[in-house]
N, C-alpha and C positions, 0 to 999 in steps of 0.2 A: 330548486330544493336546496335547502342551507347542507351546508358540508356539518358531517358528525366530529364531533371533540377527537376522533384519531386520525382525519383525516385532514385536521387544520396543520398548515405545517409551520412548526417554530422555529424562532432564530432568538440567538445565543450569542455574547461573547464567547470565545474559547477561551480557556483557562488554561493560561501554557506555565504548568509548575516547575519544568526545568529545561536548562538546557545544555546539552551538548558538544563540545568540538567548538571551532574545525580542529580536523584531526590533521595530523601530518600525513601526508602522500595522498591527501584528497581533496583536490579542490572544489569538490560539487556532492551533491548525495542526490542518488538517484530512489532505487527500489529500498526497502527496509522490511526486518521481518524481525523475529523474536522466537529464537527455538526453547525456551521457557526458564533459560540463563543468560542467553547472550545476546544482544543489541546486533544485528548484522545491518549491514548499511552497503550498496552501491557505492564505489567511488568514479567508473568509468573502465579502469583496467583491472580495477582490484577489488577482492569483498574486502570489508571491513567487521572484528564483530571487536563490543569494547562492555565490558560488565557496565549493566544499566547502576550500577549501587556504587560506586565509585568514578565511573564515565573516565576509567582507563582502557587504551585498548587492551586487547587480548591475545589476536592472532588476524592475518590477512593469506587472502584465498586470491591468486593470480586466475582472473576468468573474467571474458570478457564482459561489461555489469554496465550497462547503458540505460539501464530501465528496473524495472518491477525484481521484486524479491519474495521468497516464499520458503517456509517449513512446512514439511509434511507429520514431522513429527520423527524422520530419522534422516531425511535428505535436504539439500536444499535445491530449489531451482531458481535457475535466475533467465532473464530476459537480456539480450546482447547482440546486436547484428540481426535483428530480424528472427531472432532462432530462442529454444528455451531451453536451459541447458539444465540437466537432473545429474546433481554435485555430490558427491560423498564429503560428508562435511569433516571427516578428520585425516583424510587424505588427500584433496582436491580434488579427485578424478573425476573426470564427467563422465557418466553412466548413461546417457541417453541425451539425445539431442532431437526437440522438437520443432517443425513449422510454429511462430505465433502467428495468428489468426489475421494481426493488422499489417503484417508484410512492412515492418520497420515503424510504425506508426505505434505502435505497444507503450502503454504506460505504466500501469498497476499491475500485480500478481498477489495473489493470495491461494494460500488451500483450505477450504472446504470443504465438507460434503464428499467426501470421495472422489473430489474433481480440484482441476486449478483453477482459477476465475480469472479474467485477463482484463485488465483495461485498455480500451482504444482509444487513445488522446482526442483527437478531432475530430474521430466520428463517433466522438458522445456516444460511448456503446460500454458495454460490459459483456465480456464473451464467457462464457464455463465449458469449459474443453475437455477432452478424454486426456488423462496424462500421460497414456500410451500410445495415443494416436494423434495427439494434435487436433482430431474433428470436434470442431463447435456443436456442442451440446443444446444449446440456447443462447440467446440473446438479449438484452436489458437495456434497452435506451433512456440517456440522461440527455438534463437539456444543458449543459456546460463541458468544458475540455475535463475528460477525466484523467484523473494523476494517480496517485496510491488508491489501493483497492482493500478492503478487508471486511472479515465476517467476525460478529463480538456475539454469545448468545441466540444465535437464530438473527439479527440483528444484521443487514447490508450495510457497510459505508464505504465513502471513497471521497476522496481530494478532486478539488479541482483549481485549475489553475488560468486566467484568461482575462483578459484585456485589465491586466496586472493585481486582479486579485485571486484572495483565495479563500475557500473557506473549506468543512468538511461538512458532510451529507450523510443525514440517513434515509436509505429509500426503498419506498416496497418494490422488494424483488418481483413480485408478479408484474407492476406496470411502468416501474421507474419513478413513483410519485414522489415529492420530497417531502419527507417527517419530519425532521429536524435540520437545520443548518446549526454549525458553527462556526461562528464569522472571523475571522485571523485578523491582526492588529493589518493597519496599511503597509505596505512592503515587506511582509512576512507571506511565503509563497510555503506552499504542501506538495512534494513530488511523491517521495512514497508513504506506503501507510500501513501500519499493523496493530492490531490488540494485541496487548498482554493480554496474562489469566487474570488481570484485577480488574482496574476502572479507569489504566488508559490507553491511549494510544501512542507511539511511535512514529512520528512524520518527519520526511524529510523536508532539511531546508532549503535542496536547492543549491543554487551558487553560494547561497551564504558558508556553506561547507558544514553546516549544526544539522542534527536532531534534536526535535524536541518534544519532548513529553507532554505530553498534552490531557485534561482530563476529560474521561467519558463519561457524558451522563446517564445515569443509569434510566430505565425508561418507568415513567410511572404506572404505577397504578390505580388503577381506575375502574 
């Protein structure tokens, strides 16, 4: 039986409209998030956040930041050591410290739906966890290493990154299928990933020490 026009999956250049950094005191970007003014980014020991509209930074958050990054809309959490750390973002304090789900292996972080969404690097997975309990909620198998995670519109995507490429994905949350690819220039890698409120996303570069803006497509209609 022929697959239906939503279930063909397309691929794309990505359309990377800017770029970011490196910034000073970072040599890598890991997780990235957007609390709906400020670019936050993973450096490894340090948060970073730098105003998206000028790409100065802002202000840096001392917490361990190894992986995935996330706004809930008044906290941040971050991924670091195995653990998920829930941050008062105008005093650093960590407020709560979670298990993540892949026991060091954690990629991506994003909040949703009332939950955090986790990415598992190597085991091609996508977890959504209780944010008070750390328990896996459910589960989302991909078929590539997943990097940045994030939700646009009702809308799943996430980064990946693996036998030196990268692209970014849209994919139905019910069974993992891919909708859309984004395919990134050759040696341009995606660690973390978040939506803005507009039409893009926020990816991390990786060792290159940049984020870069990248544009989301909007989904047709049909």
């Amino acid at each position: 039986m022929d697959k239906t026009r939503s279930e063909v999956e397309e691929t794309q250049p990505a359309e990377v409209v800017r770029e970011y950094g490196p910034f000073e005191g970072a040599s890598r970007v890991h997780g990235v998030t957007f609390d709906g003014a400020q670019v936050w980014f993973a450096g490894g020991e340090t948060l970073h956040a730098f105003d998206p509209a000028s790409g100065e930074p802002v202000r840096t958050l001392a917490v361990a930041c190894d992986a995935g990054t996330a706004f809930d809309g008044r906290y941040l959490f971050q991924l670091g050591g195995g653990l998920i750390r829930k941050i008062d973002p105008e005093t650093g304090q960590v407020l709560k410290t979670l298990p993540a789900p892949g026991n060091g292996s954690d990629s991506g972080l994003t909040w949703a739906e009332g939950s955090l969404w986790v990415g598992e690097y190597r085991g091609r997975r996508i977890h959504r966890i209780d944010p008070e309990t750390g328990a896996i909620l459910r589960t989302i198998e991909s078929n590539r290493f997943v990097t940045g995670v994030t939700w646009a519109e009702g809308e799943l995507w996430h980064g990946t990154l693996e036998d030196g490429a990268s692209d970014i994905r849209r994919i139905d949350p019910a069974d993992g299928r891919v909708l859309v690819r984004l395919t990134l220039p050759e040696g341009v890698s995606v660690t973390g990933l978040e939506a803005d409120k507009g039409d893009l996303f926020y990816a991390g570069g990786g060792a290159s020490g940049k984020v870069r803006a990248v544009r989301r497509p909007r989904r047709s209609r049909r």
